[in-house]
C-alpha positions in Angstrom: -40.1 -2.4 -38.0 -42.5 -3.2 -40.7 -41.0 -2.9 -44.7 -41.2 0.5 -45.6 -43.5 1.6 -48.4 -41.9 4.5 -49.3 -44.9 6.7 -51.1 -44.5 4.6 -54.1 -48.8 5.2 -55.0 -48.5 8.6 -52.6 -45.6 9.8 -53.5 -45.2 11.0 -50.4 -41.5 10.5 -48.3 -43.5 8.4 -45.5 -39.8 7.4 -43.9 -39.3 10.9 -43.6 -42.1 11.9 -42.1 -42.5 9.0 -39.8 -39.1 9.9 -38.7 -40.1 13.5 -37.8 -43.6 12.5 -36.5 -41.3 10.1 -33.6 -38.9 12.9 -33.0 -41.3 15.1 -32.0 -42.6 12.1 -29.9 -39.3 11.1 -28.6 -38.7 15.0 -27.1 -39.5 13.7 -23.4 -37.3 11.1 -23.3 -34.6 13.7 -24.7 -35.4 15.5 -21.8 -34.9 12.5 -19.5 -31.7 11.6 -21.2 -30.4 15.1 -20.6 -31.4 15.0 -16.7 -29.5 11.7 -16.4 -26.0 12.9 -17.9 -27.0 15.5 -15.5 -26.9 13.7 -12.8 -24.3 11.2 -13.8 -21.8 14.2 -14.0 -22.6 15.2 -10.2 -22.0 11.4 -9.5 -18.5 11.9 -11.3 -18.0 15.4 -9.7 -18.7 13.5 -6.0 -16.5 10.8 -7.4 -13.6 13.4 -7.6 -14.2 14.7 -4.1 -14.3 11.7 -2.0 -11.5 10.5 -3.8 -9.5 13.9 -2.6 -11.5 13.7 1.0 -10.2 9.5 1.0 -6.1 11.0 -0.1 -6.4 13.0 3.1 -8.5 11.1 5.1 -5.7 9.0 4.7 -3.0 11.2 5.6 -5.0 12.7 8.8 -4.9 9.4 10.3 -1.0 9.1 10.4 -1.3 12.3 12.6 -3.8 10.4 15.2 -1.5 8.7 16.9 1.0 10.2 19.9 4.1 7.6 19.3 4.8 9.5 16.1 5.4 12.6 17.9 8.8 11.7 19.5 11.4 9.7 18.1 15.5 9.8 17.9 17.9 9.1 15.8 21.8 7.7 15.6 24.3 8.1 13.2 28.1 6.7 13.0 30.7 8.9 12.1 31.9 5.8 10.4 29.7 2.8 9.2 32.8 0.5 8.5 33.6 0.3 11.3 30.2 0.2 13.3 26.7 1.4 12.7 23.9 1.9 15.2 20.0 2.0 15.5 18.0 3.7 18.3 14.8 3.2 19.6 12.3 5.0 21.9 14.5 4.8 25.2 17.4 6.5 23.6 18.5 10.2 24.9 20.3 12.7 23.2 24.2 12.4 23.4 27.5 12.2 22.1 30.4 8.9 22.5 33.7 8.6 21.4 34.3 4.5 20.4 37.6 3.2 19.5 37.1 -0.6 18.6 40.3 -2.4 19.8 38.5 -6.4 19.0 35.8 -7.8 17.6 33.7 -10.9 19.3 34.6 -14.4 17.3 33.4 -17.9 17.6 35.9 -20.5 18.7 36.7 -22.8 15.6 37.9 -26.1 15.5 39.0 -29.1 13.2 39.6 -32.7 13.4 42.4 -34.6 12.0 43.2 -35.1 8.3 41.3 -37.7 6.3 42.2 -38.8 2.7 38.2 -38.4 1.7 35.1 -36.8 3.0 33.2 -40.2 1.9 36.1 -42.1 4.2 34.7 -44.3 6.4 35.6 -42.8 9.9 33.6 -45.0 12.4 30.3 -45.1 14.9 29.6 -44.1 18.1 27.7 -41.4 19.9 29.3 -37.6 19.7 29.1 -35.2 22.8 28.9 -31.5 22.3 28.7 -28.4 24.3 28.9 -25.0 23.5 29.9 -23.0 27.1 27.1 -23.3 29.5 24.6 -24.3 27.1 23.0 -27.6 27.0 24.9 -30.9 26.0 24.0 -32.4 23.1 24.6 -36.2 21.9 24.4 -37.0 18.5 24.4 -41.0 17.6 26.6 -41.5 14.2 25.6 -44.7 12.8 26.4 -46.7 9.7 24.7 -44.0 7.3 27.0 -41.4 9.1 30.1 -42.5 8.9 32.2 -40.6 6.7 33.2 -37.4 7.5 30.5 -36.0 5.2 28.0 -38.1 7.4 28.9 -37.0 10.7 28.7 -33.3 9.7 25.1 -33.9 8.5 24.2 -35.6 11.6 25.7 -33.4 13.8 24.0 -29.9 11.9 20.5 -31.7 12.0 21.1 -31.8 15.4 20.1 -29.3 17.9 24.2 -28.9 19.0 25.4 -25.3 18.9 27.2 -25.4 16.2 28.0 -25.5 12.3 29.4 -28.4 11.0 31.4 -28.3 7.4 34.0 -30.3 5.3 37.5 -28.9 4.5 39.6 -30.2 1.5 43.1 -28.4 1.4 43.8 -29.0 -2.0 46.7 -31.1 -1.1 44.6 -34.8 -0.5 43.4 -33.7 2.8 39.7 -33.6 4.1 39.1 -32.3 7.8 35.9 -31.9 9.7 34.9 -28.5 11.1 33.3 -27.0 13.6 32.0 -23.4 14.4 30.5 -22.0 17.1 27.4 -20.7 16.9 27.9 -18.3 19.7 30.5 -15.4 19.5 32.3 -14.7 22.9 35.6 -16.1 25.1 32.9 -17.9 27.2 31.7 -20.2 24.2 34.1 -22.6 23.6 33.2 -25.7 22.1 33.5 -29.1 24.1 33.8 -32.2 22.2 33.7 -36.0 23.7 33.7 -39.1 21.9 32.1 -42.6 22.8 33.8 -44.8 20.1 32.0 -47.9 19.5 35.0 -49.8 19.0 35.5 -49.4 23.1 39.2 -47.3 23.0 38.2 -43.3 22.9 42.1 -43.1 23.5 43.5 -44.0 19.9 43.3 -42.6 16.0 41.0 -45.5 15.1 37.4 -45.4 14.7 35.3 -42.9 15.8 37.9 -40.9 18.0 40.2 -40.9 15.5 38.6 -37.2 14.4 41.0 -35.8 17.5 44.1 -34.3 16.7 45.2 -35.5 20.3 43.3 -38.9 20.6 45.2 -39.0 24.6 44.1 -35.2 25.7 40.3 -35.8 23.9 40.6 -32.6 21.4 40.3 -30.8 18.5 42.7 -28.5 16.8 41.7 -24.9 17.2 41.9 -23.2 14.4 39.9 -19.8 15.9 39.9 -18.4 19.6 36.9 -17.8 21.0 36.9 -14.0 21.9 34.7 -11.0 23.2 34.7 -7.6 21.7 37.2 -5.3 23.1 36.4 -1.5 22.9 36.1 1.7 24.9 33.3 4.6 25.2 34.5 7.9 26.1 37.9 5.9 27.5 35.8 3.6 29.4 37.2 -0.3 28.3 34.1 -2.4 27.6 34.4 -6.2 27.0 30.9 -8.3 25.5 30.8 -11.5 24.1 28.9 -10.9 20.9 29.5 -8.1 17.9 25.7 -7.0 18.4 26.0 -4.5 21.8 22.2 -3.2 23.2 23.2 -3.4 27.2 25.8 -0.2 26.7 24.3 2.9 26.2 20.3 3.4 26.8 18.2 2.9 24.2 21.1 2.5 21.3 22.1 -0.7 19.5 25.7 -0.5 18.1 26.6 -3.6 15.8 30.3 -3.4 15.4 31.7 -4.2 11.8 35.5 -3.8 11.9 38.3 -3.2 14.6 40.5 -0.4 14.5 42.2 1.0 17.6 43.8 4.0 15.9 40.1 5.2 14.7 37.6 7.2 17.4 34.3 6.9 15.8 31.7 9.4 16.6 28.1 8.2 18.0 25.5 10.7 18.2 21.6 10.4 19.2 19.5 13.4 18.7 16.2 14.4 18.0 14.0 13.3 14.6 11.4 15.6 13.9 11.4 14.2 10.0 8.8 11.2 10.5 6.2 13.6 11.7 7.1 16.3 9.1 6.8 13.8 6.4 3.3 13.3 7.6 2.8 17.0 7.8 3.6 17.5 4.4 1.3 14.8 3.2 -1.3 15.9 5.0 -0.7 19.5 3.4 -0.6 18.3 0.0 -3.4 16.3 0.6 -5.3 19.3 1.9 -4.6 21.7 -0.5 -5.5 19.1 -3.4 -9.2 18.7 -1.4 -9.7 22.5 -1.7 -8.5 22.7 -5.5 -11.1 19.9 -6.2 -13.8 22.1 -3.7 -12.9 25.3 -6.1 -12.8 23.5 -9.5 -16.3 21.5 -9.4 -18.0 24.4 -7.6 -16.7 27.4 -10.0 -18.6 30.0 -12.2 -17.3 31.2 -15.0 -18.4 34.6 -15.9 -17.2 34.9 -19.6 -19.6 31.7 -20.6 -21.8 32.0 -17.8 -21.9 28.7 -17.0 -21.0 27.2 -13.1 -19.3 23.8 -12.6 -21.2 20.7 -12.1 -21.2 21.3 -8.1 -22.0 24.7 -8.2 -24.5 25.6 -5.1 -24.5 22.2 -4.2 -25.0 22.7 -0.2 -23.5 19.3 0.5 -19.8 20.4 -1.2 -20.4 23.9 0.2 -20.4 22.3 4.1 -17.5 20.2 3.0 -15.3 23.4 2.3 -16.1 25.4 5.4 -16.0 23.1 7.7 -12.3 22.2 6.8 -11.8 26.1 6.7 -13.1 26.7 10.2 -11.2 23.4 11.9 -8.0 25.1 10.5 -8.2 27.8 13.3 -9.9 25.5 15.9 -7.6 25.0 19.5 -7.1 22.1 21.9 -8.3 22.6 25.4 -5.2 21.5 27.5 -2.6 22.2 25.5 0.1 25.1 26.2 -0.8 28.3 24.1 2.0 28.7 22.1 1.7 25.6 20.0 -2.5 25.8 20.4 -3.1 26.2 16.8 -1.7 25.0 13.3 -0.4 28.7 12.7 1.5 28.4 16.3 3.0 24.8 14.6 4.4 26.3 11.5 1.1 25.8 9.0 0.0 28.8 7.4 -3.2 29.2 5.2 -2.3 31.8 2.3 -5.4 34.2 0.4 -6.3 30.8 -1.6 -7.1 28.4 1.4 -3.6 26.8 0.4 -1.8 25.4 3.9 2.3 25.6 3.8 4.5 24.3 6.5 7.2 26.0 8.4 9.8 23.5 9.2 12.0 25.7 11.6 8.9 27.1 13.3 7.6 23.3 13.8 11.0 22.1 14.8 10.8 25.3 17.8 7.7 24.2 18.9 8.6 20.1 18.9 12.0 21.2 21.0 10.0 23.8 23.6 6.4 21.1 23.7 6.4 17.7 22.5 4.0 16.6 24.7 2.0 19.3 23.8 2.3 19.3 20.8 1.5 15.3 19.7 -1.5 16.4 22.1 -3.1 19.2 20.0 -3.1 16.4 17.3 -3.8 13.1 19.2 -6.2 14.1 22.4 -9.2 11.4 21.7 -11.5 12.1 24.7 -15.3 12.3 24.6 -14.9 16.1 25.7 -11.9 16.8 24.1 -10.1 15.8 20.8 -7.6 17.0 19.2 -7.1 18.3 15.4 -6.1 15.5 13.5 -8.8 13.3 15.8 -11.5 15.7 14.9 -10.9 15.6 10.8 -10.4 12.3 11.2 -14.1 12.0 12.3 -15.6 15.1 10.0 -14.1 13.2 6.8 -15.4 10.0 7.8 -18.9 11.5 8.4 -18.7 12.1 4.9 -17.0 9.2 3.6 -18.4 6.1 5.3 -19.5 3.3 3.0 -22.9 2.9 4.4 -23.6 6.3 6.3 -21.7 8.6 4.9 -22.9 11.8 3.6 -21.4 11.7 0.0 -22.1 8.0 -0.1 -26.0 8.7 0.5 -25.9 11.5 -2.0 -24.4 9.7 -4.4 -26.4 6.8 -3.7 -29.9 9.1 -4.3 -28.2 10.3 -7.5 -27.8 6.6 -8.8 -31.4 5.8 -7.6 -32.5 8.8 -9.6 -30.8 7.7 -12.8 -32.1 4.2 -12.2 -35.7 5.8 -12.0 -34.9 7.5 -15.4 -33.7 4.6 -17.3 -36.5 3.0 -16.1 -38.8 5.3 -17.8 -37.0 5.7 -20.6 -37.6 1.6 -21.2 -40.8 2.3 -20.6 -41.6 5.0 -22.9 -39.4 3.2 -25.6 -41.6 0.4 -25.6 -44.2 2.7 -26.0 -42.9 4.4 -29.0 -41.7 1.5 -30.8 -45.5 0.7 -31.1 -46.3 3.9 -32.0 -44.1 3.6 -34.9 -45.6 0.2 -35.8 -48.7 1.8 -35.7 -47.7 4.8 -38.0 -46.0 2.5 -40.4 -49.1 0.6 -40.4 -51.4 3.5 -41.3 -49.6 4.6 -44.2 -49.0 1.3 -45.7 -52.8 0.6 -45.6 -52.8 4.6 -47.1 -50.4 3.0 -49.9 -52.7 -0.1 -50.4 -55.8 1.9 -50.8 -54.6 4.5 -53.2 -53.1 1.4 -55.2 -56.6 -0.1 -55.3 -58.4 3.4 -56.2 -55.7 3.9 -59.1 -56.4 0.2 -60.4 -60.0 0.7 -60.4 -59.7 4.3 -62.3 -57.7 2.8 -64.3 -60.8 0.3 -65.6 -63.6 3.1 -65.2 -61.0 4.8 -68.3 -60.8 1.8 -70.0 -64.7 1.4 -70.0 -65.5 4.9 -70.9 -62.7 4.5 -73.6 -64.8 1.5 -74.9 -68.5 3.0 -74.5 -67.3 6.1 -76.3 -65.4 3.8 -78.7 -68.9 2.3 -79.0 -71.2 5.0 -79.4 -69.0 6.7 -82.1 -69.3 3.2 -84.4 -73.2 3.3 -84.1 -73.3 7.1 -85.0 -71.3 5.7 -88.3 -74.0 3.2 -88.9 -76.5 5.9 -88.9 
């Protein structure tokens, strides 16, 4: 922009009217600007529904698949004592347990040493855990203490846990643990002393309590769990229990033989009513966004940003008509959402039944995960086919919504591309207009200078002709 003249020889407000003369050129690119929040609020709007379609996209897809449909559940009647997880296999039933024993691992300990860093000896160490593999573990000079050899012998692959005991009263002793739980699991130890006698207390075999019989103190029985299952007596080598009843783990914490736990399996219809729900709430917030972007208001007369948009429009009755829709091959009295528990109220809203779903899970499973799950070419079922009408919509590179919104952004692309363009345009025009009337300015400076010397000479001629008139 040029420096304004401001009618100082006009007197006219030339920055005023300059800045009128470019409003009124500016209008079309008002008009432009006005289309482009236009359509940037229908982007926005679109925004709002594909985020709603995504939140139950989502939630339709956790209905696809027929493993949700039937699952069980087992409860404890008392988790101190045992607790119990069930999996797929598992039927209904009831079980009295009374846990008499629990399964421990055989401990043993070696003699008393007056230090754990106590030099001890070398040789080569021998364990076996019951019918697992033999393991020999070397302990040289940098294992020698009793510190040493329980480092060597847990880097080792032996089936066992090694540790260090002091008493509190000067005495260190050397520990094992079996790794294994169960009578079977006893722990064998033999001892190849390097100073040639695996008979005495010296050296390496003096870790033996009884150097002559070759053993270790034991200082925990190895034992199997000891219980009974609706007065059945049960023995199994390890607290964790899967080979007892069908399809139930029991993993038993205390023993108590003057408490009968209750074990229970039933039925769990809450996984695929937790889905339910979501999908509900999912749906119902979908139709609230449908209403709210496509309403009219009478009062101000003025419709929502999406109102009579045909795309949005398809959107809503297609959801509205696969809400009624059946499954070929599945029994008629769970053929339909309504038949499942879901009801659609006077506002489109769904609601769920939980006692009517329950019914119809207890009479048709099968049937049921069927109406949602069926995925052949001919034949789909519910939560298959809004699966597929959503992603229609949705997709990142096909989808309907994606394409419209896509055209919208090309659109407002287009616009602000004009708009540049027409800009430039006036920004010129301006130049121009300053131009004119700063040239305006210069002239009528240049006519008052020269009026101001024709005065100046007609001042001095008339000056002039009066002095000769005095002469006279």
């Amino acid at each position: 922009m040029g420096i304004g003249v401001s009618g100082l020889m006009s007197g006219l407000d030339t920055d005023s009217i300059i800045s009128k003369l470019m409003e009124v050129e500016k209008r079309p690119i008002v008009q432009l600007q006005n289309k482009e929040a236009g359509y940037q609020a229908k982007i926005t709007a679109l925004g709002m529904v594909k985020s709603a379609m995504s939140d139950l996209k989502t939630a339709v897809d956790a209905l696809k698949y027929s493993d949700d449909f039937s699952s069980y559940t087992a409860s404890s009647s008392d988790t101190d004592i045992l607790t119990v997880s069930a999996d797929d296999d598992i039927q209904p039933g009831a079980y009295n347990v009374v846990v008499s024993q629990l399964a421990s691992a055989q401990q043993l300990r070696s003699s008393a040493f007056s230090g754990s860093d106590t030099s001890v000896g070398t040789g080569t160490l021998t364990i076996q855990v019951g019918s697992n593999d033999a393991v020999d573990i070397e302990i040289d000079s940098s294992h020698d203490t009793l510190a040493g050899i329980a480092r060597a012998i847990n880097e080792s692959d032996a089936d066992v846990t090694a540790g260090v005991i002091n008493d509190g009263n000067g005495n260190y002793y050397l520990t094992l643990l079996s790794q294994d739980t169960g009578a079977s699991n006893t722990i064998s130890v033999t001892i190849q002393d390097d100073d040639g006698n695996n008979d005495d207390s010296s050296g390496l075999s003096g870790i033996y309590t009884d150097p002559t019989a070759h053993t270790l103190t034991e200082t925990r029985q190895a034992a199997n769990a000891q219980l009974s299952v609706n007065g059945i007596s049960v023995e199994r080598s390890s607290n964790e229990i899967d080979d007892l009843i069908e399809g139930m783990t029991i993993n038993l914490k205390a023993a108590d033989d003057t408490k009968t736990i209750t074990v229970t399996s039933s039925k769990n219809y809450n996984g695929i009513t937790d889905k339910l729900n979501k999908f509900i709430k999912n749906y119902n917030a979908l139709i609230d966004t449908l209403k709210e972007q496509t309403a009219y208001n009478p009062a101000t007369k003025q419709g929502a940003v999406l109102l009579g948009d045909s795309t949005v429009s398809r959107i809503g009755l297609g959801l509205s008509k696969m809400i009624y829709e059946t499954v070929d091959g599945v029994d008629s009295s769970v053929n339909s959402l309504s038949k499942l528990g879901i009801e659609v109220d006077d506002s489109g809203h769904l609601s769920l039944d939980n006692n009517k779903l329950n019914d119809a899970m207890e009479a048709h499973p099968d049937d049921v995960a069927e109406f949602f799950t069926a995925d052949d070419a001919e034949n789909k079922g519910i939560a298959v086919r809004l699966y597929d009408f959503l992603d229609g919509y949705l997709k990142s590179s096909t989808g309907i919504l994606t394409a419209k919104t896509d055209g919208l952004q090309d659109s407002i692309d287009d616009i602000e591309d004009r708009i540049d363009q027409m800009n430039f345009r006036l920004s010129k025009r301006e130049a121009n207009l300053r131009h004119q009337f700063e040239t305006l300015e210069t002239l009528m400076q240049q006519f008052q200078q020269t009026s101001g010397q024709l005065d100046q000479q007609l001042s001095s001629l008339s000056n002039l002709n009066a002095y000769i008139s005095k002469k006279k």
